[in-house]
C-alpha positions as CSV (number, residue, x, y, z in Angstrom):
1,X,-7.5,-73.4,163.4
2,X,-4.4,-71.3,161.8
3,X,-1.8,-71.1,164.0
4,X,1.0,-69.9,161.7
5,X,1.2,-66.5,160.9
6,X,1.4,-65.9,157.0
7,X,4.4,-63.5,155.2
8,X,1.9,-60.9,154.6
9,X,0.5,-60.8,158.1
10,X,4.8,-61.3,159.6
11,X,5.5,-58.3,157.5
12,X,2.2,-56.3,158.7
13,X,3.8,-57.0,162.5
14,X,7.3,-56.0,161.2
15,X,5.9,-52.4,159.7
16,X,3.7,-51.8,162.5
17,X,6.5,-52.6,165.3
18,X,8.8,-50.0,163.8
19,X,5.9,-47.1,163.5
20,X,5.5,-47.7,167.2
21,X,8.8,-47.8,168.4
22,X,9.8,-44.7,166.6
23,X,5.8,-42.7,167.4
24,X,5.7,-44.5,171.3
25,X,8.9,-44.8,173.2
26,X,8.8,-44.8,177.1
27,X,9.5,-40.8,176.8
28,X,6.4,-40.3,175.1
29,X,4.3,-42.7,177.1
30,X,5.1,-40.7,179.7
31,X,4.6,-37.6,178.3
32,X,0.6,-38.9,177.2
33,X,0.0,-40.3,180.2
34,X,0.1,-36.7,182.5
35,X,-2.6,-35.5,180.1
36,X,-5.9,-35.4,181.0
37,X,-7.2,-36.8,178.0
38,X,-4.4,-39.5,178.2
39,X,-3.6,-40.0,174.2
40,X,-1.8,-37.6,172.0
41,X,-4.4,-36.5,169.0
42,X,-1.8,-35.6,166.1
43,X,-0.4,-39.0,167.1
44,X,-3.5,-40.8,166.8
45,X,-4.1,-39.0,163.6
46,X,-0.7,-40.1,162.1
47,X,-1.8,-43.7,163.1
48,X,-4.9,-43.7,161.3
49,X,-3.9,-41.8,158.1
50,X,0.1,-43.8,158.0
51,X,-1.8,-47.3,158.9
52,X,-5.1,-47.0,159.0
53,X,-5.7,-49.0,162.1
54,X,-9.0,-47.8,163.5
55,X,-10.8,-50.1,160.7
56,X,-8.9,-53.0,160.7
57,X,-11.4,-55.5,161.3
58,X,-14.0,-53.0,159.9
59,X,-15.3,-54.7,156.8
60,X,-14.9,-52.5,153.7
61,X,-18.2,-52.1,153.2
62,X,-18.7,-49.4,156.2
63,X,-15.0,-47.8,155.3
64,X,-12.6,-50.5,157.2
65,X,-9.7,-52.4,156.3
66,X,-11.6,-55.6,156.2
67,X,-9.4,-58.1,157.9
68,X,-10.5,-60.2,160.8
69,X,-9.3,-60.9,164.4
70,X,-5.6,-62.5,163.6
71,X,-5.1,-59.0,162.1
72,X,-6.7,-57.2,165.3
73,X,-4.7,-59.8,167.5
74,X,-1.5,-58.8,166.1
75,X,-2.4,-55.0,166.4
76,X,-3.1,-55.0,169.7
77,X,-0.2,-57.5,170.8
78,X,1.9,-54.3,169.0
79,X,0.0,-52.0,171.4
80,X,0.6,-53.6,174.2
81,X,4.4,-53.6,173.7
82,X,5.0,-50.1,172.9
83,X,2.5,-49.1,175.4
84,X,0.5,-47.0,173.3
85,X,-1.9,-44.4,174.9
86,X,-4.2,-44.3,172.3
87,X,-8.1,-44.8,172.8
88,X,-7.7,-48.2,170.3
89,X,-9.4,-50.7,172.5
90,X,-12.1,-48.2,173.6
91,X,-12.8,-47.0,170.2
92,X,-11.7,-50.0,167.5
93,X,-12.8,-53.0,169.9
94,X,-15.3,-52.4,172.2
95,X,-17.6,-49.6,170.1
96,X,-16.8,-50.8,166.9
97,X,-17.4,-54.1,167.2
98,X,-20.4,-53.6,169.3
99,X,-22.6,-52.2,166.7
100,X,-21.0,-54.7,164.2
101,X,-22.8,-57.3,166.7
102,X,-26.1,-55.4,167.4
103,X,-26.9,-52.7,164.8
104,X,-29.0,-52.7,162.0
105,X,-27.5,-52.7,158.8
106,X,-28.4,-48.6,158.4
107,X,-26.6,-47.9,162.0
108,X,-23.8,-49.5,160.4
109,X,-23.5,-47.9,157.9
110,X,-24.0,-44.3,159.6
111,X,-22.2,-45.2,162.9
112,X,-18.9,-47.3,161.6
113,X,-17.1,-45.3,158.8
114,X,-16.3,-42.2,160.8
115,X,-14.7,-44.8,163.5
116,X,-13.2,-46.3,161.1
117,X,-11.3,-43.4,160.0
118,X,-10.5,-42.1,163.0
119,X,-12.7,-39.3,163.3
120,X,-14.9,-40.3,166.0
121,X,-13.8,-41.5,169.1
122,X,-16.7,-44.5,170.4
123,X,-16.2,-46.3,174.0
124,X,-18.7,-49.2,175.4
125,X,-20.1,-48.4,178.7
126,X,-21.8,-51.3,180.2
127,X,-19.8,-51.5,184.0
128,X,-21.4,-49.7,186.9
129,X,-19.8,-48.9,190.6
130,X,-21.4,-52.5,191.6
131,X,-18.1,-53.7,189.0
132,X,-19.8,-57.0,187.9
133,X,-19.1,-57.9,184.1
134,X,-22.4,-59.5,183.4
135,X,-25.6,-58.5,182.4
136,X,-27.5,-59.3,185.9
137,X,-24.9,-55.7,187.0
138,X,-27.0,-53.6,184.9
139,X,-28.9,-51.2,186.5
140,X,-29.1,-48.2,184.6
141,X,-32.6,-47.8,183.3
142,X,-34.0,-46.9,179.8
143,X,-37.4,-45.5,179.2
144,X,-39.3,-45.2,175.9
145,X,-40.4,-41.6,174.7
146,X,-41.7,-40.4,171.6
147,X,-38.9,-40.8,169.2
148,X,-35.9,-42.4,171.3
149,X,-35.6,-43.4,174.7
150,X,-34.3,-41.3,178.2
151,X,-31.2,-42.8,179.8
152,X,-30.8,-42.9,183.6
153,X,-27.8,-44.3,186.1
154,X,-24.4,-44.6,186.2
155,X,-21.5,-46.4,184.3
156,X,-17.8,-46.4,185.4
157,X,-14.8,-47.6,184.5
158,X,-15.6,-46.3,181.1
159,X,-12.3,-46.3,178.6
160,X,-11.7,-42.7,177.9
161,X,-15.6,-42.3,178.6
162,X,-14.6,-38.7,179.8
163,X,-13.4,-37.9,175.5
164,X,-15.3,-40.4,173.9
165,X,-17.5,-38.8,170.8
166,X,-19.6,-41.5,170.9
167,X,-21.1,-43.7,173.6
168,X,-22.7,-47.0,173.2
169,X,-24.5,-48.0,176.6
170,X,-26.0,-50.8,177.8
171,X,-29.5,-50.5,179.8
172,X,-32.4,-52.7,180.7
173,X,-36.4,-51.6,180.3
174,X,-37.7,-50.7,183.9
175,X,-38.4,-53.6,186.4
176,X,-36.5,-56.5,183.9
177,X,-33.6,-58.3,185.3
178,X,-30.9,-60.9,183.8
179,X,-30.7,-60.9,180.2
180,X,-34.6,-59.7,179.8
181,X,-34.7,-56.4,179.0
182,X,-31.2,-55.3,177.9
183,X,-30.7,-53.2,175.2
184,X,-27.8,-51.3,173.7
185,X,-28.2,-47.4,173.3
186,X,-25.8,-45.0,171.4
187,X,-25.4,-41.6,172.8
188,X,-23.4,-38.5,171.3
189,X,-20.4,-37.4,174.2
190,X,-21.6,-34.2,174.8
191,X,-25.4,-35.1,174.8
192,X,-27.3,-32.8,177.7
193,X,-28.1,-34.3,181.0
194,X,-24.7,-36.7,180.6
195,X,-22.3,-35.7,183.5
196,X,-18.4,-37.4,182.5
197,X,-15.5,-37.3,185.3
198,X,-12.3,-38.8,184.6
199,X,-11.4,-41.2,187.4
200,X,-8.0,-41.7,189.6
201,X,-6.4,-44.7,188.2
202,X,-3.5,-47.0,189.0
203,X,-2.8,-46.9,185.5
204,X,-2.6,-43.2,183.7
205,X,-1.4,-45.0,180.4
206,X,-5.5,-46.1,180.2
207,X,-8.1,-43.4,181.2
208,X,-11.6,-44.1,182.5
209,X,-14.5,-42.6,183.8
210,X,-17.6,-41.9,185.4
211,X,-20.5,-41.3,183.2
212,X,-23.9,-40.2,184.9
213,X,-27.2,-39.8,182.7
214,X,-29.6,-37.9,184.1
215,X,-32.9,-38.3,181.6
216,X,-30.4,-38.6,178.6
217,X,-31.6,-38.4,174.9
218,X,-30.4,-42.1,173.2
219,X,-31.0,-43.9,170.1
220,X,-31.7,-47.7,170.2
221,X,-28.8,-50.0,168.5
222,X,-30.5,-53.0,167.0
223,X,-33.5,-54.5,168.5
224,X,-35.4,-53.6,171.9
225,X,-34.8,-56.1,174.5
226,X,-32.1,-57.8,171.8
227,X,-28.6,-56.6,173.6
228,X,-27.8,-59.3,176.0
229,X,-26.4,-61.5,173.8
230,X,-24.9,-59.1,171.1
231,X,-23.2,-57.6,174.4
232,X,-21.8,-60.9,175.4
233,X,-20.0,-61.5,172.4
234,X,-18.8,-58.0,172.2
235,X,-17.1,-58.8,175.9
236,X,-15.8,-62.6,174.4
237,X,-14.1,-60.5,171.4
238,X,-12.2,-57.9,173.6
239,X,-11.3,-60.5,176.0
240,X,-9.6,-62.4,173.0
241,X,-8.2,-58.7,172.4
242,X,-7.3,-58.4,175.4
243,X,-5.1,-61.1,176.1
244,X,-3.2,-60.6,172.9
245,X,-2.5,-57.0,174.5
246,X,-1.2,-58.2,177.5
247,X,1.1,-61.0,175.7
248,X,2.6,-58.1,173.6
249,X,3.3,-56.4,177.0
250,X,4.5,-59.4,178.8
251,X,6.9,-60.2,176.1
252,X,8.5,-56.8,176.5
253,X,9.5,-57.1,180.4
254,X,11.0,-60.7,179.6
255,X,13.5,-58.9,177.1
256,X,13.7,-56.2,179.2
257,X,14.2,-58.8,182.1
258,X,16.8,-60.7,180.2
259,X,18.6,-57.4,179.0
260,X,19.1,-56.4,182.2
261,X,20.5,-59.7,183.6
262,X,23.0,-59.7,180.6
263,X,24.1,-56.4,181.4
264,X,24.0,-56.2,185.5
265,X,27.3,-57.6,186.3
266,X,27.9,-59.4,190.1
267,X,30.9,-61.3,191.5
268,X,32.7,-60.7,188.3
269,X,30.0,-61.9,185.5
270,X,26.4,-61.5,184.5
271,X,23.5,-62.1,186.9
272,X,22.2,-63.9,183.8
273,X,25.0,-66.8,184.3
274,X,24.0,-67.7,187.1
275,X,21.8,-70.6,187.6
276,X,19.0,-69.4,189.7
277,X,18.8,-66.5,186.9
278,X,18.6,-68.9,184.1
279,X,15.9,-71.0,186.0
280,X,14.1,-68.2,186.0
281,X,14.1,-66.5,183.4
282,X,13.2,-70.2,181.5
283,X,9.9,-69.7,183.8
284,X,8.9,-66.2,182.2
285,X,9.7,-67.6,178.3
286,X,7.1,-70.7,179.3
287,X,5.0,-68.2,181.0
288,X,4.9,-65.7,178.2
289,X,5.4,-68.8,175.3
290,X,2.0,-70.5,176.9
291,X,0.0,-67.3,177.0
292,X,1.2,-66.3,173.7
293,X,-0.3,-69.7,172.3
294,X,-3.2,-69.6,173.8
295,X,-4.3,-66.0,172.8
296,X,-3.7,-66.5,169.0
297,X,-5.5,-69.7,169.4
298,X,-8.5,-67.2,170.4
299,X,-8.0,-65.2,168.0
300,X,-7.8,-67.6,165.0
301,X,-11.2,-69.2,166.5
302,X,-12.6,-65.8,166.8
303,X,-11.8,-65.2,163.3
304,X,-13.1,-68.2,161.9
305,X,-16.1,-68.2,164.2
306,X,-15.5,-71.7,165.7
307,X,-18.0,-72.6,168.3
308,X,-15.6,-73.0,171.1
309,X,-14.2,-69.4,171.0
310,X,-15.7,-67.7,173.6
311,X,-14.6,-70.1,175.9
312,X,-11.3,-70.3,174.5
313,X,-11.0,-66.6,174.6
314,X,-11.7,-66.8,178.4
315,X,-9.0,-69.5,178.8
316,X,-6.6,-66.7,176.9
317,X,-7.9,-64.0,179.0
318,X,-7.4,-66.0,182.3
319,X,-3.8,-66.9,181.3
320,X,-2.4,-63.9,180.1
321,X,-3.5,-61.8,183.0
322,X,-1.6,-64.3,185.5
323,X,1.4,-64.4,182.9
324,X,1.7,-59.9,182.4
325,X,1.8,-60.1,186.1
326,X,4.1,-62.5,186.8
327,X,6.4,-61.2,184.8
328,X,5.8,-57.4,185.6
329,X,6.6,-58.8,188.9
330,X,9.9,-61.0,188.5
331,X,11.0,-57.8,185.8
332,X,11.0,-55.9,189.0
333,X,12.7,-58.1,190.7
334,X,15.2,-58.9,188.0
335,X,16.3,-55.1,188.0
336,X,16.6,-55.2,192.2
337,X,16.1,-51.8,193.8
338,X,16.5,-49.8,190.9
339,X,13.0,-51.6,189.4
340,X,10.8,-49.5,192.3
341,X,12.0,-46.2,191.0
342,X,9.9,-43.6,189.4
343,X,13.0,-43.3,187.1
344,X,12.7,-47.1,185.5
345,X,10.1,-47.8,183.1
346,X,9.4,-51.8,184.3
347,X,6.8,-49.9,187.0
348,X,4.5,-48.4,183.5
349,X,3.8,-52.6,182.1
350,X,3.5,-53.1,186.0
351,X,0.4,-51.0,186.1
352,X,-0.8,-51.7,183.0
353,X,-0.3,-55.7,184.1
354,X,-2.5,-55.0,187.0
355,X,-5.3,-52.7,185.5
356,X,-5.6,-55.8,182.6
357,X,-6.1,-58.5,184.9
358,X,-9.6,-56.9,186.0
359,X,-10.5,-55.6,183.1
360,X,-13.2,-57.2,181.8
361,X,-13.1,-59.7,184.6
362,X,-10.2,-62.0,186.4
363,X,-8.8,-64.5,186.0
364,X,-11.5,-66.5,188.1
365,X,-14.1,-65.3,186.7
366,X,-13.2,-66.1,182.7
367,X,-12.1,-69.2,184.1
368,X,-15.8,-69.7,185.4
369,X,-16.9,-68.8,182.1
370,X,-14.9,-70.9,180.1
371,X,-16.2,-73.7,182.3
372,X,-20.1,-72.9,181.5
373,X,-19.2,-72.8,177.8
374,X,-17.7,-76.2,178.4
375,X,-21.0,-77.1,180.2
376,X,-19.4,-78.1,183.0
């Protein structure tokens, strides 16, 4: 595995940090988040045509950038720092690189370039109100008719499912269970019979929603019966993704932790000189130093395909969900009463801390995962 960074890649981080800190401060995080679509479309646009991030693992054959998951790794890590309300993760990881894993080479073709480019916003809804990550929580049914198949249930906490152009859904074939029977569908957003309601969230900086299909037009992506295990590997990637998210944003409160400590001033001198501050703030650098590690080590095996990267992206997942909080929570702490006001922005990484460490399953649950890979 590569765990050292090349110039090119160093400078890719370099360019991309300074786009985001000028195009997403706290102001405009803000500002994005109040909306009811949650993201800010001539800033998405300016991030596509500027950087062209939507296709960055995209290979170039379907109009992408061609780079792999170190690339998308550091992209996201980015994200996660500035806080970006963007639909990225809906769009770039989960629909993107779903129909990379399950579609013919003809889908691909049709389905990937206009994600790619930014102009079609794609979301993977596969969790229903039951919340189980796995494909034995799929109930929503799929029936075959004469030139497609009719789409009925329910799926929720849907990333921006409520703006999303394009939905890829998993289903199962009447009376099958487990992984027998799932397939993966794509539906247009505004297809007739599908009912989208954005839901109340802890964290506004990430929209979801509920998406009913009532007898729903949908195309099959890839084989009948095939999705289970095209799905699973979709899930492993974004969890890698995932975690490299949450180190970028647990990164940010330590410095913001360690500013503050330098700055707030007590008996004289800097809470940070004293040593119960220091001891503490060595915790969040191993904290955030371990996650860190771990989640480029996922995303190097991810990249090179190793066999033990879905469990190693579980392992990254577990850890820098416990990490983001931690350090959401000792950040709040750090800035004392002053870090529960609306008017401090520690509280916007603290929900977006807690929202990651469910999404797409906690930290006991990868850590379960990560086990059966092992065989244990």
């Amino acid at each position: 595995m590569q765990f050292a960074f090349t110039p090119e890649q160093d400078e890719f981080r370099s360019v991309l940090r300074r786009f985001l800190q000028e195009k997403s401060p706290p102001t405009a995080v803000r500002q994005w988040m109040e909306t009811e679509a949650g993201w800010d479309r001539e800033g998405w646009r300016e991030l596509n045509d500027q950087l062209g991030l939507t296709g960055v693992h995209v290979p170039e054959a379907y109009g992408g950038q061609g780079f792999g998951f170190v690339e998308l790794g550091i992209v996201l890590e980015e994200m996660g720092r500035a806080l970006l309300c963007a639909p990225f993760f809906s769009s770039t990881v989960l629909a993107a690189t779903a129909i990379m894993n399950a579609g013919s080479e003809a889908q691909k073709e049709a389905l990937l370039p206009p994600i790619a480019l930014g102009e079609t916003i794609g979301t993977l809804a596969f969790t229903e109100p039951n919340g189980r990550w796995d494909t034995a929580g799929i109930e929503a049914t799929a029936t075959p008719t004469g030139d497609g198949y009719r789409l009925d249930g329910v799926k929720s906490f849907v990333l921006d499912g409520h703006t999303a152009d394009l939905v890829v859904v998993a289903a199962r074939r009447p009376g099958s269970a487990g992984d027998d029977g799932v397939s993966l569908f794509t539906v247009a957003g505004d297809a007739p019979g599908l009912a989208r309601r954005a839901l109340k969230v802890m964290d506004p900086t990430r929209k979801q929603a509920r998406l009913e299909f009532n007898s729903v037009e949908a195309q099959l992506l890839g084989a009948e019966g095939g999705g289970a295990a095209p799905l699973a590997r979709t899930l492993a990637q974004a969890a890698a993704c995932l975690a490299s998210e949450m180190v970028g944003g647990a990164e940010r409160l330590r410095e913001s932790a360690l500013d503050y400590a330098n700055l707030r001033v007590q008996f004289g001198r800097p809470i940070a000189s004293f040593q119960s501050m220091k001891h503490k703030q060595a915790d969040m650098l191993l904290d955030v130093t371990l996650a860190r590690s771990a989640a480029y080590a996922a995303a190097s095996a991810a990249a090179e395909d190793n066999a033990e990267w879905p469990a190693l992206a579980s392992l990254a997942k577990a850890g820098a969900s416990e990490a983001y909080l931690r350090a959401a929570i000792d950040t709040i702490q750090i800035h004392g009463g002053i870090g529960f006001t609306w008017d401090n922005d520690t509280h916007l990484w603290f929900k977006r801390a807690k929202s990651s460490e469910v999404l797409l399953g906690d930290p006991a649950w990868h850590r379960e995962l990560m086990l059966r890979g092992m065989g244990l």
